[in-house]
Chimera marker file (.cmm) of the C-alpha trace (Angstrom):
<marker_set name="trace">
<marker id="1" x="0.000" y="0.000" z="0.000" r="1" g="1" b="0" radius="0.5"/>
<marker id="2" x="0.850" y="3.636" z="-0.753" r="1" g="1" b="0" radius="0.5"/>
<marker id="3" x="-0.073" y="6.917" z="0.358" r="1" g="1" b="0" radius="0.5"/>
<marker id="4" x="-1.073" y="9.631" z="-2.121" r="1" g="1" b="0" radius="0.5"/>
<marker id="5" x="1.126" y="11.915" z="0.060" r="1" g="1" b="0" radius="0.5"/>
<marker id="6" x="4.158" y="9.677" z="-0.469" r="1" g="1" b="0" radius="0.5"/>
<marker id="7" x="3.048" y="9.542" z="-4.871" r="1" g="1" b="0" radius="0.5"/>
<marker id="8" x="3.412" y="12.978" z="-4.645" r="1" g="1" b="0" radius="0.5"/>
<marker id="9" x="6.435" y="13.575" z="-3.335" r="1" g="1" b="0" radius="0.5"/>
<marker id="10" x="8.421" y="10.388" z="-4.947" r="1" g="1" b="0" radius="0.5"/>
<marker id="11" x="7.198" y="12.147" z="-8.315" r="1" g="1" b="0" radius="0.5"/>
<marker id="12" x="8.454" y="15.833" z="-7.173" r="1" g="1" b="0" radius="0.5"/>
<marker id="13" x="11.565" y="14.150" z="-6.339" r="1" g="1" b="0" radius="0.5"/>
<marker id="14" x="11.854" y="13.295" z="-9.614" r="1" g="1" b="0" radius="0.5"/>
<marker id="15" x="10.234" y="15.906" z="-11.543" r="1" g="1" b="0" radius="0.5"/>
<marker id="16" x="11.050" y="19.522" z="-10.254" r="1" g="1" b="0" radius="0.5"/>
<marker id="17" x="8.644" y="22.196" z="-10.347" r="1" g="1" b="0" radius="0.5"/>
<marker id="18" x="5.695" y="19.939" z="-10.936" r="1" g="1" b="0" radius="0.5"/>
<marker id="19" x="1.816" y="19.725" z="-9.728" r="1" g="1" b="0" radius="0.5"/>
<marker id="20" x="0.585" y="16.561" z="-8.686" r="1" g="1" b="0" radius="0.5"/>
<marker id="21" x="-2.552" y="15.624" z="-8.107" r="1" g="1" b="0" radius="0.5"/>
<marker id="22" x="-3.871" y="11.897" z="-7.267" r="1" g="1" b="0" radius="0.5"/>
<marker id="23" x="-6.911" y="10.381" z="-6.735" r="1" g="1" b="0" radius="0.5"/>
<marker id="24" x="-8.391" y="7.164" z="-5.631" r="1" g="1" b="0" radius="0.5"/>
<marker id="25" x="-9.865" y="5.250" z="-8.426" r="1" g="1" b="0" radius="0.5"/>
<marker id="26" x="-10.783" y="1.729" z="-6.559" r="1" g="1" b="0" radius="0.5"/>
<marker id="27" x="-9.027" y="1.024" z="-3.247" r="1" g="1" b="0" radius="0.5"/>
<marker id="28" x="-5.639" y="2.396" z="-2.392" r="1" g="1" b="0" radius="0.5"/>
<marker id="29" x="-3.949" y="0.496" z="-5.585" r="1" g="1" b="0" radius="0.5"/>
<marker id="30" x="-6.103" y="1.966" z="-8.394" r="1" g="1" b="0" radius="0.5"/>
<marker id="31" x="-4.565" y="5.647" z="-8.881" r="1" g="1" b="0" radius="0.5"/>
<marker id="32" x="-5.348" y="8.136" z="-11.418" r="1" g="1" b="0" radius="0.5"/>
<marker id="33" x="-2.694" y="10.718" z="-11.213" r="1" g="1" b="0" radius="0.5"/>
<marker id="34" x="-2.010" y="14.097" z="-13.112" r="1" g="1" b="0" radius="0.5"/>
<marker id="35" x="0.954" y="15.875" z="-13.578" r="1" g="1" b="0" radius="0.5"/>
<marker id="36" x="1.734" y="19.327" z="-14.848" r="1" g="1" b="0" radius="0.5"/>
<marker id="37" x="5.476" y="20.338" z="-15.373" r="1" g="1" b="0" radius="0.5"/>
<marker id="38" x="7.482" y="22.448" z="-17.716" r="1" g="1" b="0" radius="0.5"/>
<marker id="39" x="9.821" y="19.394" z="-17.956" r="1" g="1" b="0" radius="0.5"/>
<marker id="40" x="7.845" y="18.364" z="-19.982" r="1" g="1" b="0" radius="0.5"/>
<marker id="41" x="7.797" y="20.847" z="-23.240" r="1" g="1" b="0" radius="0.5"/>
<marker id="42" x="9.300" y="19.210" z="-26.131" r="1" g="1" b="0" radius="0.5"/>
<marker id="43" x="8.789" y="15.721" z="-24.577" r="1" g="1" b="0" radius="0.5"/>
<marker id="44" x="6.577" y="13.453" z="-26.400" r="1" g="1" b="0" radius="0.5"/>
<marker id="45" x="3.462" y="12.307" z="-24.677" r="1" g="1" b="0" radius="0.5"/>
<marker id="46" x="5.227" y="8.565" z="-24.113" r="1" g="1" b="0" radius="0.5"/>
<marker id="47" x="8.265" y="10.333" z="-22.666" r="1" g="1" b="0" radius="0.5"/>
<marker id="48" x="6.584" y="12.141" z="-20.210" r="1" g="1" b="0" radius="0.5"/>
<marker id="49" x="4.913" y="9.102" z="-18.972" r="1" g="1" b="0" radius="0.5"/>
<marker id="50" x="8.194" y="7.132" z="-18.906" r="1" g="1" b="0" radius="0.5"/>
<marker id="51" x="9.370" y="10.255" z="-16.755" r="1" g="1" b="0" radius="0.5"/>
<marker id="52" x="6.690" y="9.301" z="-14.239" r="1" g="1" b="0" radius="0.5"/>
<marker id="53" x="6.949" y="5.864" z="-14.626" r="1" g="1" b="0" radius="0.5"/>
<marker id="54" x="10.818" y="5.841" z="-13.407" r="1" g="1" b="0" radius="0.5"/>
<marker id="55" x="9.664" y="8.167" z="-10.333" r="1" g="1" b="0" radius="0.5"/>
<marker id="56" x="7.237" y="5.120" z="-9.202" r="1" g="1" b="0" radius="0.5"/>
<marker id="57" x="9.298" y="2.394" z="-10.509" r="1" g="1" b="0" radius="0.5"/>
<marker id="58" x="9.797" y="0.919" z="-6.990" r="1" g="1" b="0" radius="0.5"/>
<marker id="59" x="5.743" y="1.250" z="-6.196" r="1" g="1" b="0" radius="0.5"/>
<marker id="60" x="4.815" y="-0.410" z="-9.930" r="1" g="1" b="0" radius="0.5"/>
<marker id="61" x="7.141" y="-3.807" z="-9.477" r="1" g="1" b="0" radius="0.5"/>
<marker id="62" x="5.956" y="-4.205" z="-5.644" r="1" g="1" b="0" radius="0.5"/>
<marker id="63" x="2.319" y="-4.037" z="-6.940" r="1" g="1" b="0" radius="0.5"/>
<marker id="64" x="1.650" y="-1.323" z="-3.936" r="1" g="1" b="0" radius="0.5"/>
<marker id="65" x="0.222" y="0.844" z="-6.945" r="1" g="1" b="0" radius="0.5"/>
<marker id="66" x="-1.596" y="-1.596" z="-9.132" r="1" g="1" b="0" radius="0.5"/>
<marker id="67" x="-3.423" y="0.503" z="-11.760" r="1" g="1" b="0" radius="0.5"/>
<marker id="68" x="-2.374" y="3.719" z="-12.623" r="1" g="1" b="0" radius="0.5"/>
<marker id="69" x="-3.955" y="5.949" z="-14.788" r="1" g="1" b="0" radius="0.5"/>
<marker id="70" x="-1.702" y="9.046" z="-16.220" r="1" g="1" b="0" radius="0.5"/>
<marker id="71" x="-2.162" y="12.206" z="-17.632" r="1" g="1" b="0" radius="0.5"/>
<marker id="72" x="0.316" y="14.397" z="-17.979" r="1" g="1" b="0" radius="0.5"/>
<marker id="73" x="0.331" y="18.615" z="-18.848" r="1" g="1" b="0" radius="0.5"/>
<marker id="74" x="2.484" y="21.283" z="-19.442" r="1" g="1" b="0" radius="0.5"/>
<marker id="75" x="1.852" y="24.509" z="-17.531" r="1" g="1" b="0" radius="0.5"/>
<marker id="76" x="-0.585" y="27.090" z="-19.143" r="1" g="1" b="0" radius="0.5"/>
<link id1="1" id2="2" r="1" g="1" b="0" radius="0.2"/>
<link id1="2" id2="3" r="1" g="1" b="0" radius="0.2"/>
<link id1="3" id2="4" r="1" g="1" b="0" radius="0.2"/>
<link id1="4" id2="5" r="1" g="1" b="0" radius="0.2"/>
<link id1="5" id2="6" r="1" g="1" b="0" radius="0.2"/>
<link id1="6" id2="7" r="1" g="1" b="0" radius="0.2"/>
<link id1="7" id2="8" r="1" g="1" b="0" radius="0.2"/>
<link id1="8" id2="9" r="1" g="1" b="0" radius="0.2"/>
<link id1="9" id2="10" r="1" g="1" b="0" radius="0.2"/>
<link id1="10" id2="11" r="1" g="1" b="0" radius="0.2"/>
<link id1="11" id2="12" r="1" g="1" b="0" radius="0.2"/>
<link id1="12" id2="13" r="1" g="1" b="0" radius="0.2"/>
<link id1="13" id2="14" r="1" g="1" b="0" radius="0.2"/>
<link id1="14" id2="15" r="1" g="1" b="0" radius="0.2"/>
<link id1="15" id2="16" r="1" g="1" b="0" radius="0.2"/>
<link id1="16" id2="17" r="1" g="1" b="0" radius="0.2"/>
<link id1="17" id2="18" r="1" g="1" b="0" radius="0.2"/>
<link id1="18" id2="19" r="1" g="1" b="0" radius="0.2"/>
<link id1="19" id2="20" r="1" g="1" b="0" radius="0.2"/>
<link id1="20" id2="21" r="1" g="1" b="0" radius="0.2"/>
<link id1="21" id2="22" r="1" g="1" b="0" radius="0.2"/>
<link id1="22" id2="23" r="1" g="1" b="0" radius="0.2"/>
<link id1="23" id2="24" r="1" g="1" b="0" radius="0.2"/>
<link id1="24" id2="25" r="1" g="1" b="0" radius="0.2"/>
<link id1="25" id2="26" r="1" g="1" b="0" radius="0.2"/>
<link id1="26" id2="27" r="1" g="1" b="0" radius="0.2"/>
<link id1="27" id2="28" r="1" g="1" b="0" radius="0.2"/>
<link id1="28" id2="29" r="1" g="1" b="0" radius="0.2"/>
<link id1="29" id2="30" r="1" g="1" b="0" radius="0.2"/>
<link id1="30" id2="31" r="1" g="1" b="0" radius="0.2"/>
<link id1="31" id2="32" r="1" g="1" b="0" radius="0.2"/>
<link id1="32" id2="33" r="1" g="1" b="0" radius="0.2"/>
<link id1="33" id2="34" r="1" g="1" b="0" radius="0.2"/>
<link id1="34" id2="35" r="1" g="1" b="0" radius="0.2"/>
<link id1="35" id2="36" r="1" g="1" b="0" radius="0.2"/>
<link id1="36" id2="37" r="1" g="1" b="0" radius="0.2"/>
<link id1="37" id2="38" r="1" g="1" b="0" radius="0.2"/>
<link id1="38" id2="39" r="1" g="1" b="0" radius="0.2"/>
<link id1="39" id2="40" r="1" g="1" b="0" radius="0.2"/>
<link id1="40" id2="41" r="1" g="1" b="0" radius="0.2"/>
<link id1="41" id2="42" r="1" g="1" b="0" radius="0.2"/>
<link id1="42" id2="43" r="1" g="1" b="0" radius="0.2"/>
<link id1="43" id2="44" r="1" g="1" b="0" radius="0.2"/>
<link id1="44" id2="45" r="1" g="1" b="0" radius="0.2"/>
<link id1="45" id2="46" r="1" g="1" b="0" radius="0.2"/>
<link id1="46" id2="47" r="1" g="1" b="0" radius="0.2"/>
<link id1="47" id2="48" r="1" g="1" b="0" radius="0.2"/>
<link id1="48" id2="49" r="1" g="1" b="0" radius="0.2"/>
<link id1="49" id2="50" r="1" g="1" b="0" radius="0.2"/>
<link id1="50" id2="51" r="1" g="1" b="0" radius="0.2"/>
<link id1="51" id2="52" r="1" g="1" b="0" radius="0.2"/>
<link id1="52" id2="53" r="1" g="1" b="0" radius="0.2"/>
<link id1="53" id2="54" r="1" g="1" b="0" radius="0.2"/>
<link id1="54" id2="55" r="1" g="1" b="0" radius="0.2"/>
<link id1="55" id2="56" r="1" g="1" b="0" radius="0.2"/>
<link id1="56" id2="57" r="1" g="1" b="0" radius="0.2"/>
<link id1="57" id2="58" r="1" g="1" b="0" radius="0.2"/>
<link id1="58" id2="59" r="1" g="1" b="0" radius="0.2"/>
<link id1="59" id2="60" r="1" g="1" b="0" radius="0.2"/>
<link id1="60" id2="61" r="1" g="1" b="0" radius="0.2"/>
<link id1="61" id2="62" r="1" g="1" b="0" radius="0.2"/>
<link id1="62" id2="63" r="1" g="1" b="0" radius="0.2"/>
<link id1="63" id2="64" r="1" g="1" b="0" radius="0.2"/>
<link id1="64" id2="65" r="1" g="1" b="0" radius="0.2"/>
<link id1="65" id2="66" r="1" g="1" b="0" radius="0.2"/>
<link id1="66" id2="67" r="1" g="1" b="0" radius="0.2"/>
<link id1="67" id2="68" r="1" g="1" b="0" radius="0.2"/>
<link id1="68" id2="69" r="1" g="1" b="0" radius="0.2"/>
<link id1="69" id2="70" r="1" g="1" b="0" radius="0.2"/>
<link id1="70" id2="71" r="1" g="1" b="0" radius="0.2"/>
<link id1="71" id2="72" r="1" g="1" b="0" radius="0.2"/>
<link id1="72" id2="73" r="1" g="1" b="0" radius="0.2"/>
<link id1="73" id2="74" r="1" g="1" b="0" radius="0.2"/>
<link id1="74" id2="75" r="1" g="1" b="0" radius="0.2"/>
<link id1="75" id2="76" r="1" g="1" b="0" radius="0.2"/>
</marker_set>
């Protein structure tokens, strides 16, 4: 199990300057997270979710996040 608290901060560890914002989907497992960061201008849309992949790597192969469901921005 993981905290939405600890999601956020593993991906602002990884991402500087970012929003994060999770939610709940179906248990504490089921996530549907959004990120917003100028890291990603220029990045395609599949390497901006390998970007957040590799900052939950460690919750993804323990199964503590089980289904994740990404979207991911760049600031307006």
């Amino acid at each position: 199990m993981t905290t939405q608290n600890k999601v956020i901060n593993l991906i602002k560890q990884k991402i500087a300057n970012s929003e994060v914002f999770v939610e709940n989907l179906k248990g504490d497992d089921h996530l549907q997270v959004t990120v917003i960061s100028p890291a990603f201008n220029g990045l395609s849309l599949v390497k901006q979710h390998q970007l957040v992949y590799s900052a939950l790597k460690q919750e993804l192969a323990s199964e503590a996040i089980h289904a994740l469901a990404l979207k991911t921005e760049t600031p307006n």
